[in-house]
N, C-alpha and C positions, 0 to 999 in steps of 0.2 A: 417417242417419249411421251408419256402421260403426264399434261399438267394442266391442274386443276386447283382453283382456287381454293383454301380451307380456314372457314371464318375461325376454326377453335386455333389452328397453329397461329393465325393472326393476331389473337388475342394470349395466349399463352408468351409468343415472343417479342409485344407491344409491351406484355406487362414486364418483362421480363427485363427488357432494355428501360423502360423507365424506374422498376427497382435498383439495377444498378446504377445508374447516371443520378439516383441519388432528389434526382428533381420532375417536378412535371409542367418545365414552361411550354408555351409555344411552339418554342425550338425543337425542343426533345419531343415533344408530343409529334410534331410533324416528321421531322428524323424518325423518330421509332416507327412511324404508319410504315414509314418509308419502307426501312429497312425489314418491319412483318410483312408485309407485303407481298417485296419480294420470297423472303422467305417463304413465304405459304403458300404463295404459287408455285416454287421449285421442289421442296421435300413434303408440302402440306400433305401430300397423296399416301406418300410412307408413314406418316405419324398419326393419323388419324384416320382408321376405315370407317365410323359411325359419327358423324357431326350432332345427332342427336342426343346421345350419351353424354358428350362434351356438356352441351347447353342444358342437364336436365337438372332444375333446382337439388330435388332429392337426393343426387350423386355428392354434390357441394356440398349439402347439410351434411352428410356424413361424411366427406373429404377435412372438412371442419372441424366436425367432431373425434373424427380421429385426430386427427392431428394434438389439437387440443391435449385429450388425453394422455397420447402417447408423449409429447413434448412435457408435460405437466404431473402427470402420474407413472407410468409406467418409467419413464427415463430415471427419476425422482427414486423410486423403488430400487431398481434393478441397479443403481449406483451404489445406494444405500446397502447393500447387498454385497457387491463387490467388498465396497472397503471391507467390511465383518472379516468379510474372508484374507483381506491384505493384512490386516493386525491378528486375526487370531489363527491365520493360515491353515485353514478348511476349507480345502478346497479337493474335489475329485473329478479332473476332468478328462473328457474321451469325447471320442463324435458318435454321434448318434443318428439314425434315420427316419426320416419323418415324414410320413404319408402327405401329398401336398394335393389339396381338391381345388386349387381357382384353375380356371379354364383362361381364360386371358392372358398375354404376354407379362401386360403393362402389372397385374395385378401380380403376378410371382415374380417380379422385381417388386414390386413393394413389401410385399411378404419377405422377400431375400434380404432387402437393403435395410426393414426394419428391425428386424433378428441382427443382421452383421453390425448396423448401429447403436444396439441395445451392451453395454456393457456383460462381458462372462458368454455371449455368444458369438458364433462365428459361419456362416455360409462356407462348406468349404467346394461343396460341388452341387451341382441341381444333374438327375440323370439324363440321361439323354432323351426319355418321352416326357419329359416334363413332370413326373409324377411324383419324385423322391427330391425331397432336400437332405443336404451330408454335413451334422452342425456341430462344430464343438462348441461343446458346452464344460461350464468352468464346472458344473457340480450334478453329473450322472446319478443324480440319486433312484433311479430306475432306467429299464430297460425295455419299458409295453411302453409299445408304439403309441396308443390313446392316453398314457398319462404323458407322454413326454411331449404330445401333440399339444395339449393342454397346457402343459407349464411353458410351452414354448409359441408355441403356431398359433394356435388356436385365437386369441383376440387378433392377430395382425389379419389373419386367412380372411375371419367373420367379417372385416371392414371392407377387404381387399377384392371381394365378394361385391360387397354393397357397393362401389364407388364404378367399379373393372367390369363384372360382369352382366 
């Protein structure tokens, strides 16, 4: 059995447990070490192969900045968007295929997970080398693969890049 200590799952699941418990006394602070701890010794090894990536400012500046954006603008948009089409019922949907370039696991789940939680999108399958995502979309208004890449992929990939790979 490989085990090995990993400072980021230790920190990722100290934070993690003191978000939800809502508080950061003593208590909890010392429970949560506890409980990362063990955690990070038993799965640390499966969730993190690079502890340097974890810890690198630059990754976080833009994990930040995505986020930001997408929680604040893009969410905001793409809502906005939908309703149009619930009231004046415009909408043309099918799925669509889209060239996927992040090399990272962790990064084409965020790419998948930000698309499926973006209103009028949906993840319906990733292939099996990794390279295709399968997305319905509420309004096919093309069929090339670069503009659809664009109106879809394209800012989550560009972040997903900077943070994953």
């Amino acid at each position: 059995m490989n085990v090995r200590f990993s400072p980021a799952t230790f920190f990722i699941v100290l934070a993690t447990y003191l978000f939800y418990t809502g508080s950061a006394t003593e208590y909890d602070i010392i429970t949560g070490s506890i409980v990362a701890l063990i955690v990070s010794f038993i799965v640390g090894h499966w969730l993190v192969e690079n502890e340097l990536k974890f810890f690198s400012p630059r990754r976080w500046f833009y994990a930040i900045v995505y986020a930001l954006r997408y929680f604040f603008i893009e969410e905001t948009k793409t809502h906005i968007d939908v309703a149009k089409r619930v009231f004046t019922l415009k909408a043309n949907p099918g799925i669509v295929r889209i060239p996927l370039d992040v090399e990272s696991d962790y990064g084409k789940v965020l790419v998948a997970n930000s698309i499926t939680n973006t209103p009028g999108t949906v993840v319906v399958d990733i292939s099996d080398d990794g390279k295709w995502l399968y997305v319905h979309w509420i309004d096919v208004s093309t069929l090339d693969e670069k503009e659809v890449k664009e109106n879809i992929v394209a800012y989550f990939e560009d972040y997903a890049r900077k943070i994953f790979d």
